[in-house]
N, C-alpha and C positions, 0 to 999 in steps of 0.2 A: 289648687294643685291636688291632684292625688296621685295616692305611692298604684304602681304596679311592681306583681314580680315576673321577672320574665326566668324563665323554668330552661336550661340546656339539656337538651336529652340523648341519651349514648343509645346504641342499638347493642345488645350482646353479639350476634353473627355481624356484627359489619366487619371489614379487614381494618385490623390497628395503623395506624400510622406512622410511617416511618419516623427516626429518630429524627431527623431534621424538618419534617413535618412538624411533629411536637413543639419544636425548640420555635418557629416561625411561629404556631399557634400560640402560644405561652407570651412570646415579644408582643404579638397583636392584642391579646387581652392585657396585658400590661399597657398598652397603648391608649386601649378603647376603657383602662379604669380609671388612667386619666383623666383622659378627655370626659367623662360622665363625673367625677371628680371637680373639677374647672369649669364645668356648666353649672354645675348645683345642685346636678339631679341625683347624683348619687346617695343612697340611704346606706347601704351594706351588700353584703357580695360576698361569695364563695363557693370553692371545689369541692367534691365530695370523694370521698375515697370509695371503688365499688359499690355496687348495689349488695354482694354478697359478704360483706364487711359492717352489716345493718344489724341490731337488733332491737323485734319488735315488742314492747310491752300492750297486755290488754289486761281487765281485770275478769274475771272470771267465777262465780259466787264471792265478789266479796274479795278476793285475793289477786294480785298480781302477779302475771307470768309472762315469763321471758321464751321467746324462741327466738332461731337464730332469723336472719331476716332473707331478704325482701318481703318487704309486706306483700306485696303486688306480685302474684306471677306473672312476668311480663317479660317480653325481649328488649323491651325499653324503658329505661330506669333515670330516674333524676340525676345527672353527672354535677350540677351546679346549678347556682342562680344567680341574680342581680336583685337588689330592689330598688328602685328609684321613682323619684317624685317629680311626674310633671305634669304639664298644665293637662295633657288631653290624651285621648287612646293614640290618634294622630301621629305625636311625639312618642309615647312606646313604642308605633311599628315601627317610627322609623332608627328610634333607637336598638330593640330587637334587631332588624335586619342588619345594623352595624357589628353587634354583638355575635350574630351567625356567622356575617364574613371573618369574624375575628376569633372565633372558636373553632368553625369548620363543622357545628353542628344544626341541627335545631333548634328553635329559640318559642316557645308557649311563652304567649304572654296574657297575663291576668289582672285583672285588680283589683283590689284589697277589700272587703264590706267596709261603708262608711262604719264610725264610733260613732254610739248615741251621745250627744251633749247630756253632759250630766247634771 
């Protein structure tokens, strides 16, 4: 088995979605954490609040400093993820594309460096 995480990505200029948009999208990931739940593949999961609600630490001679965040200038920022464990990349797409239809966004999906046997 190996874990992937599959990454949701929000655009800043996209138009928000309506209030009953949301409330469909929310019932459908409620649905699809399930079902990833009751297959076994689920590891952990979660929403993130803005990208502008970040902040980033770096060290800098020696010391640690805080700005406010996005790390990344970007239009498109991490909204959430999944992490899950299954047999092959195979099973992430096609759990990703579940996961899109069930968000309403984009779904990156990655997977993890093996651990060296210690």
């Amino acid at each position: 088995m190996t874990q992937y995480l599959l990454s949701v990505h929000n655009v800043d200029d996209a138009p928000a979605p309506s209030e009953d948009e949301m409330q469909r999208m929310f019932k459908a990931v409620d649905v699809f954490n399930a079902d990833l739940q009751a297959s076994g593949a689920w590891v952990f999961a979660g929403g993130l609040h803005p990208a502008d609600t970040a902040t980033v630490v770096r060290i800098a001679d020696g010391e640690a400093v805080t700005t406010d965040g996005p790390f990344a200038e970007s239009k498109e920022q991490l909204g959430g993820f999944w992490i899950i464990d299954v047999a092959d990349l195979d099973a992430a797409l096609a759990l990703a594309e579940a996961g899109s239809r069930a968000c309403g966004g984009p779904v990156e999906v990655r997977p993890f460096q093996d651990v060296p046997e210690a």
